[in-house]
PAVEXTI-893523 format. One record per atom (N, C-alpha, C): residue number from 1; residue in one letter; chain; atom name; x, y, z. Coordinates in Angstrom, 3 decimals. Atoms other than C-alpha are relative to their C-alpha. Layout:
BEGIN
    n  res  chain  atom        px        py        pz
  NUM    A      A    CA         X         Y         Z
...
This chain:
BEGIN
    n  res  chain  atom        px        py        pz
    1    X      A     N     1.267     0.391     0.576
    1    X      A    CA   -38.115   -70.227  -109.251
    1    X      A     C    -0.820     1.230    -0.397
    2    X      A     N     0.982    -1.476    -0.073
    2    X      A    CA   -39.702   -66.597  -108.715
    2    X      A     C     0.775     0.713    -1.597
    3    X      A     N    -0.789    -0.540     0.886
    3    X      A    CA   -37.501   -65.300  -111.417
    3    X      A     C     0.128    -0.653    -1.158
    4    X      A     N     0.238     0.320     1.237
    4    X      A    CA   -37.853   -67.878  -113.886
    4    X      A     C    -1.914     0.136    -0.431
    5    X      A     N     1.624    -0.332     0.529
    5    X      A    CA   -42.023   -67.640  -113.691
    5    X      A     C    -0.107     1.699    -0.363
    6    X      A     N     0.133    -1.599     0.229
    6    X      A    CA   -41.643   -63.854  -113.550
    6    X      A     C     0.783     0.496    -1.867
    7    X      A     N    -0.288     0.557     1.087
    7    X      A    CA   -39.356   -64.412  -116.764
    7    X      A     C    -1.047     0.230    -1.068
    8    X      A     N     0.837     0.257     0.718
    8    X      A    CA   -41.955   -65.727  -118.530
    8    X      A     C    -0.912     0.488    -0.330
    9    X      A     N     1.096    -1.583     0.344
    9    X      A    CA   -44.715   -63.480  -117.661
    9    X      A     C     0.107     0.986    -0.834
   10    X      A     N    -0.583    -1.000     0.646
   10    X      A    CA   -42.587   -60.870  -119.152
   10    X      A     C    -0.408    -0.168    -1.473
   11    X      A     N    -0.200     0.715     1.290
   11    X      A    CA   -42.140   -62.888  -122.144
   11    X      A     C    -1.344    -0.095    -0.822
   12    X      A     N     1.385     0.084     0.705
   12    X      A    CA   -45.514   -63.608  -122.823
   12    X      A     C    -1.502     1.298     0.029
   13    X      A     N     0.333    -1.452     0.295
   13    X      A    CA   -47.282   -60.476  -122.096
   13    X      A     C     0.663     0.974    -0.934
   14    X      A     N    -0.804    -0.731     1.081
   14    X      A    CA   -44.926   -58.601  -124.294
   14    X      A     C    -0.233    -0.452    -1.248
   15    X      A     N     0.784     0.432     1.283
   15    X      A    CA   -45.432   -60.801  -126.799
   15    X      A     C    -1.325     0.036    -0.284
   16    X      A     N     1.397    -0.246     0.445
   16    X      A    CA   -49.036   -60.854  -126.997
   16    X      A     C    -0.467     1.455    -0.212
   17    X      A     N     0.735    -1.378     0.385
   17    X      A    CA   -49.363   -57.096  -126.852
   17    X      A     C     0.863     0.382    -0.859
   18    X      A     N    -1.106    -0.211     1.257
   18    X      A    CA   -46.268   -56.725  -129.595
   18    X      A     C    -0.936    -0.104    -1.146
   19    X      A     N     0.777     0.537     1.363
   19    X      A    CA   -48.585   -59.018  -131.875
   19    X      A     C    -1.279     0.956    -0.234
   20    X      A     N     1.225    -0.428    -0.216
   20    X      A    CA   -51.872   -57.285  -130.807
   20    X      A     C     0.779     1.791    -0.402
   21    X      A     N    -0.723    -1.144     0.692
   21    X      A    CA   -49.856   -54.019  -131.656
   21    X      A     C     0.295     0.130    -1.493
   22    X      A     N    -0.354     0.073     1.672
   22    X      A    CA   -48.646   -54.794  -134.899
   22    X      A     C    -1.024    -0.490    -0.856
   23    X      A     N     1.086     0.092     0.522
   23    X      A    CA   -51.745   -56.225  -135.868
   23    X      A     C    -0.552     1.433    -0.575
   24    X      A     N     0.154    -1.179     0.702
   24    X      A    CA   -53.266   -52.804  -135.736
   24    X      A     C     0.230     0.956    -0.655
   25    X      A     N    -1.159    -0.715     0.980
   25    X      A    CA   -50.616   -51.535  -136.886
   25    X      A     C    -0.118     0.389    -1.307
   26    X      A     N     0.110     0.725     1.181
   26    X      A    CA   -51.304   -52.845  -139.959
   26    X      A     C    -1.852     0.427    -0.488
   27    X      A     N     1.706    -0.542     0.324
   27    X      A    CA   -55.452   -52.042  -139.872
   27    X      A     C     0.250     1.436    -0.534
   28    X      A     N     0.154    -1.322     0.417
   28    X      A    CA   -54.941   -48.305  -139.533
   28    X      A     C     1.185     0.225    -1.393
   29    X      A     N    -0.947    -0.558     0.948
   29    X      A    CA   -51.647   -48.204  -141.886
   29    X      A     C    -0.792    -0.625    -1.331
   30    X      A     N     0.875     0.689     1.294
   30    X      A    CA   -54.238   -50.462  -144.645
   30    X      A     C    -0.794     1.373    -0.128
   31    X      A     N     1.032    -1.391     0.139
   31    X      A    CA   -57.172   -47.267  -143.730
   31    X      A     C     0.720     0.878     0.058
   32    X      A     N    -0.956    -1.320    -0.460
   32    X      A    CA   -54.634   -44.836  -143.603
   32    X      A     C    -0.620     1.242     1.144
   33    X      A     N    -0.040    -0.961    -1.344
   33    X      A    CA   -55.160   -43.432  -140.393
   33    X      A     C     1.095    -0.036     0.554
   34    X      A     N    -0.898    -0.150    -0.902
   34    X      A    CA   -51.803   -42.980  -139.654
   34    X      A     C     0.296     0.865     1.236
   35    X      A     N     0.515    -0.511    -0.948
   35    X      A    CA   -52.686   -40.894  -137.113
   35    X      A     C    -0.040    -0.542     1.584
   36    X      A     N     0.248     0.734    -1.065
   36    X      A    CA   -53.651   -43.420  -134.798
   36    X      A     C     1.599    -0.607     0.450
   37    X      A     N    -1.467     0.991    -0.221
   37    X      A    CA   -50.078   -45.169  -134.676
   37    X      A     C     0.344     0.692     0.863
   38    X      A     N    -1.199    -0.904    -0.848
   38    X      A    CA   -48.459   -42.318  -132.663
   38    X      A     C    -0.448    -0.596     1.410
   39    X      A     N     0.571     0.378    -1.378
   39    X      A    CA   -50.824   -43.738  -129.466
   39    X      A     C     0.908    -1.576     0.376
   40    X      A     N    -0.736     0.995     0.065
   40    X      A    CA   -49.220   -47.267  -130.251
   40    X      A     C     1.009     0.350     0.473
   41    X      A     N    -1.361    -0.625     0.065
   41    X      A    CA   -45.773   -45.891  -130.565
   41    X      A     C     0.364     0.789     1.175
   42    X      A     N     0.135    -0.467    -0.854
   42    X      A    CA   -46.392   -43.922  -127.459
   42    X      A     C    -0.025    -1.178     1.130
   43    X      A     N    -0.076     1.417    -1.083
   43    X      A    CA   -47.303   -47.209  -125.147
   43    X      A     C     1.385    -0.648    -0.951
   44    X      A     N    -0.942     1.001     0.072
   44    X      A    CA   -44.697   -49.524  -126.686
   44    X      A     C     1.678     0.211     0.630
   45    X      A     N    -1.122    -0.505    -0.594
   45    X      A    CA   -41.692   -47.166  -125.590
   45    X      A     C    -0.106    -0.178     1.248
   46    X      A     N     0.072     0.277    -1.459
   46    X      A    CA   -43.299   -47.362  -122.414
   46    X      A     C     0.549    -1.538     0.358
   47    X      A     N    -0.480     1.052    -0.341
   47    X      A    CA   -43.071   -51.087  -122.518
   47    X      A     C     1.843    -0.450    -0.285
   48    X      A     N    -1.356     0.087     0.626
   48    X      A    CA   -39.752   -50.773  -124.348
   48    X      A     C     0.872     0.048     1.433
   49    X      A     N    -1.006    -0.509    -1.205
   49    X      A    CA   -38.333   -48.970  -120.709
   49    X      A     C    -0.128    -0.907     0.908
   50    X      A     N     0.113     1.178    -1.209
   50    X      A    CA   -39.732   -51.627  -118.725
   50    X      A     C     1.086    -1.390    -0.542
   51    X      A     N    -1.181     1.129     0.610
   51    X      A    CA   -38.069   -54.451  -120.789
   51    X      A     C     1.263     0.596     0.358
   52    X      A     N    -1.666    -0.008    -0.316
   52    X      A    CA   -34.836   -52.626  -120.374
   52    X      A     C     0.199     0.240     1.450
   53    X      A     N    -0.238     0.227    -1.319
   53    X      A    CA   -35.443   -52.334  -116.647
   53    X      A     C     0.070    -1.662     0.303
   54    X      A     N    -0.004     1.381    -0.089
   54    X      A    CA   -35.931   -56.121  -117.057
   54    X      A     C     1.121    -0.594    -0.298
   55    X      A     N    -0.934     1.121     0.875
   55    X      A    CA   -33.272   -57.063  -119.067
   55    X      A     C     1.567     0.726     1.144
   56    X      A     N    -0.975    -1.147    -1.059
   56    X      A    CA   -31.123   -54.183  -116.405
   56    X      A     C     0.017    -1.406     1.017
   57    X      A     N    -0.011     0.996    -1.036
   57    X      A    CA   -32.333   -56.977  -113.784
   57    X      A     C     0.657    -0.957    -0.294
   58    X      A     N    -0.536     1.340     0.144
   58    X      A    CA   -31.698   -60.048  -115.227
   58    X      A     C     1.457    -0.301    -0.907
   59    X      A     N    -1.236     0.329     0.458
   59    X      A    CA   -28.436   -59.550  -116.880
   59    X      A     C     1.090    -0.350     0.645
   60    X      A     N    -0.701     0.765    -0.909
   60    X      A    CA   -26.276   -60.401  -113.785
   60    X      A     C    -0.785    -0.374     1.063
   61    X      A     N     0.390     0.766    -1.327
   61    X      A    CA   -26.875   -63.069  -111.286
   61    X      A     C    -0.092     1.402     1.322
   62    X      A     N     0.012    -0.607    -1.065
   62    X      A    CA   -26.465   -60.347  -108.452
   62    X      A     C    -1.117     0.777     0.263
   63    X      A     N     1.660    -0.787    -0.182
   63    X      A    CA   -29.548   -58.102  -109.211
   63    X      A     C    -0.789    -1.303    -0.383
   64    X      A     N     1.172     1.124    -0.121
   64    X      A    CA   -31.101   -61.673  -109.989
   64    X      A     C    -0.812     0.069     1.795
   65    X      A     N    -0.004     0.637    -1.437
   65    X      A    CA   -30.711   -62.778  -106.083
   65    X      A     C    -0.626     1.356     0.620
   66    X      A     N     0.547    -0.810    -0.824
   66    X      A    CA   -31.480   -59.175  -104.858
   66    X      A     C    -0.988     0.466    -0.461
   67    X      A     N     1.858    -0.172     0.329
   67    X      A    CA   -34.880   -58.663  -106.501
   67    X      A     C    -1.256    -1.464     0.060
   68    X      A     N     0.978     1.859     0.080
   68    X      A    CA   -35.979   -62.598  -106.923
   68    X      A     C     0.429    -1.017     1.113
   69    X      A     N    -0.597     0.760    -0.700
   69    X      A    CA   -33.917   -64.471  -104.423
   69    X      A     C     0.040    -1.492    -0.801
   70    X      A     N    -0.765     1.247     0.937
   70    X      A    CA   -33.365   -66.709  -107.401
   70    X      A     C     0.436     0.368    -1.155
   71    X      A     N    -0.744    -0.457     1.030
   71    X      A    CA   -31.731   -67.017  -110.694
   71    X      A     C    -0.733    -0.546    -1.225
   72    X      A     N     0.444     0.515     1.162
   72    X      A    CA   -32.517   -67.221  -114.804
   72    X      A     C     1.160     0.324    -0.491
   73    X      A     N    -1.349     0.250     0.653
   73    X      A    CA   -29.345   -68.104  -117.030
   73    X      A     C    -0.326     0.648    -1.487
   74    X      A     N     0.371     0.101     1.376
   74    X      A    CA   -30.944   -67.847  -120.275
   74    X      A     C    -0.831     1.211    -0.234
   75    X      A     N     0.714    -1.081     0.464
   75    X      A    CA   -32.082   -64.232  -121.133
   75    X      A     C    -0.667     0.556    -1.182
   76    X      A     N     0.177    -0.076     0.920
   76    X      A    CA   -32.127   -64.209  -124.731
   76    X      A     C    -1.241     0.467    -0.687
   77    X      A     N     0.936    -0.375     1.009
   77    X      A    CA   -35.528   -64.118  -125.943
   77    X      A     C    -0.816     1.383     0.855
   78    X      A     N     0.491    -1.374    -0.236
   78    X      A    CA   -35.718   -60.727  -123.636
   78    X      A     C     0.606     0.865    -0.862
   79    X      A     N    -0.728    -0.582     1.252
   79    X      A    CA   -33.224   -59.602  -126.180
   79    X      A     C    -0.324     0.288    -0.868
   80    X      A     N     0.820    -0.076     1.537
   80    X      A    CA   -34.959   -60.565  -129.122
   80    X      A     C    -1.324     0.872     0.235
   81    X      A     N     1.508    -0.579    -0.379
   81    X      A    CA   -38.332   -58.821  -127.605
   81    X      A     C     0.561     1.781     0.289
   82    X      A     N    -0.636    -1.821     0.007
   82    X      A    CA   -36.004   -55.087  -126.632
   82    X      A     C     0.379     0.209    -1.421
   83    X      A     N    -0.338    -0.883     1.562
   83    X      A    CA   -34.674   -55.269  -130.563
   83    X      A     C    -1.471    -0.047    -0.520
   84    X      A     N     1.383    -0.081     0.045
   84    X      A    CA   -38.676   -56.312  -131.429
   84    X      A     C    -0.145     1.210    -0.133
   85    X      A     N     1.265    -1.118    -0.434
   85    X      A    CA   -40.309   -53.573  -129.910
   85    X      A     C     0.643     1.700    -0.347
   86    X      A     N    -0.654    -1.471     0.465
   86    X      A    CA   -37.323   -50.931  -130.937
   86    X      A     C    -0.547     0.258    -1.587
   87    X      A     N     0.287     0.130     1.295
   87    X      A    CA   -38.008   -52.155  -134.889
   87    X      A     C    -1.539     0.456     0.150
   88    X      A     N     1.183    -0.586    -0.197
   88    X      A    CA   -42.006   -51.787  -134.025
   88    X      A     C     0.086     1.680     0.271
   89    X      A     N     0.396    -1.280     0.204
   89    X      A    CA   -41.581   -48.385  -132.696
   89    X      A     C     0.386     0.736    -0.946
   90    X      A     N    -0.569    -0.981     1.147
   90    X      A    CA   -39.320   -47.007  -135.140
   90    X      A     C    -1.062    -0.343    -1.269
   91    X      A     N     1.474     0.095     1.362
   91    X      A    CA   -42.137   -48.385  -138.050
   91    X      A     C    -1.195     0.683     0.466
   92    X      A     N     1.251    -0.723    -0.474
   92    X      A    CA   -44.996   -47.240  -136.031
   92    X      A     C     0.118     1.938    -0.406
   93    X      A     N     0.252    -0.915     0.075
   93    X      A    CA   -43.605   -43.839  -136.076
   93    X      A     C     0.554     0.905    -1.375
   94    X      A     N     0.098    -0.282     1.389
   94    X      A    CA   -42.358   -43.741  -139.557
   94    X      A     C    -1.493     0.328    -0.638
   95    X      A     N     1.213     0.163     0.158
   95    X      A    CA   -45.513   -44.837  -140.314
   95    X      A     C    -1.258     0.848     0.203
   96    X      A     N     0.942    -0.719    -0.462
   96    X      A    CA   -47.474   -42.366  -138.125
   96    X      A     C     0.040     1.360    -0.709
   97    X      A     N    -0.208    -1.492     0.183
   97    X      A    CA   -46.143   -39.196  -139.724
   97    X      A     C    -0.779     0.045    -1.168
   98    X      A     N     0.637    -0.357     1.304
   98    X      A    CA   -48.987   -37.538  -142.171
   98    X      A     C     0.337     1.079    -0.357
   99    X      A     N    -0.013    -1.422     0.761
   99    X      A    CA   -48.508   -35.309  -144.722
   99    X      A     C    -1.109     0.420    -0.028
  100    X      A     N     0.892    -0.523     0.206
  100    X      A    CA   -50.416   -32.524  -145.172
  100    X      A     C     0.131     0.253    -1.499
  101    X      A     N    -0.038    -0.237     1.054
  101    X      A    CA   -51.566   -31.667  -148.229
  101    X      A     C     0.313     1.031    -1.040
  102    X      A     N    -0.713    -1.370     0.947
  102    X      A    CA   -49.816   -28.725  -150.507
  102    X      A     C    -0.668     0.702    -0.593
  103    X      A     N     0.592    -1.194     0.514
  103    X      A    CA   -52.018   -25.296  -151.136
  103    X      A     C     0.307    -0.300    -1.405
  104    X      A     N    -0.380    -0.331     1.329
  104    X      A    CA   -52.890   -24.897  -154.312
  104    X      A     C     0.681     1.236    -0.546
């Protein structure tokens, strides 16, 4: 039971700060402050390492039982949320890199 609510938490915190990420994403890359992205791009890797400590957990039953003392079968949309947040950072930090401007 602990492991499917914990699950979810995952799931939905990630998602909401993915969206709430890419949102701004999208503000500063409209004002071109790409600048700002690298701070984004900086937290999301962070979350990126946690998801793959997550997805480290829940990919066999055995580290299920010895961290949750229960089980989740269905991992998938932690999958779809580690390729997510890889596609986000790699745009964020495309995105973040400014040119400077070329001496006359």
């Amino acid at each position: 039971m602990f492991a499917t609510v914990f699950y979810w938490i995952i799931i939905a915190a990630t998602g909401l700060w993915g969206v709430w990420s890419a949102a701004w994403s999208m503000i500063y890359v409209a004002k071109h402050e790409n600048g700002n992205l690298w701070i984004f791009a900086i937290i999301n890797v962070l979350i990126l390492a946690l998801l793959g400590l997550a997805d480290l957990i829940y990919s066999t039953e055995g580290n299920q039982w010895y961290w949750f003392s229960s089980t989740r079968a269905d991992i998938s949309l932690l999958v779809y949320m580690l390729i997510a947040y890889c596609a986000l950072v790699v745009l964020q930090v495309l995105f973040g890199i400014t040119r400077k401007p070329k001496k006359a």
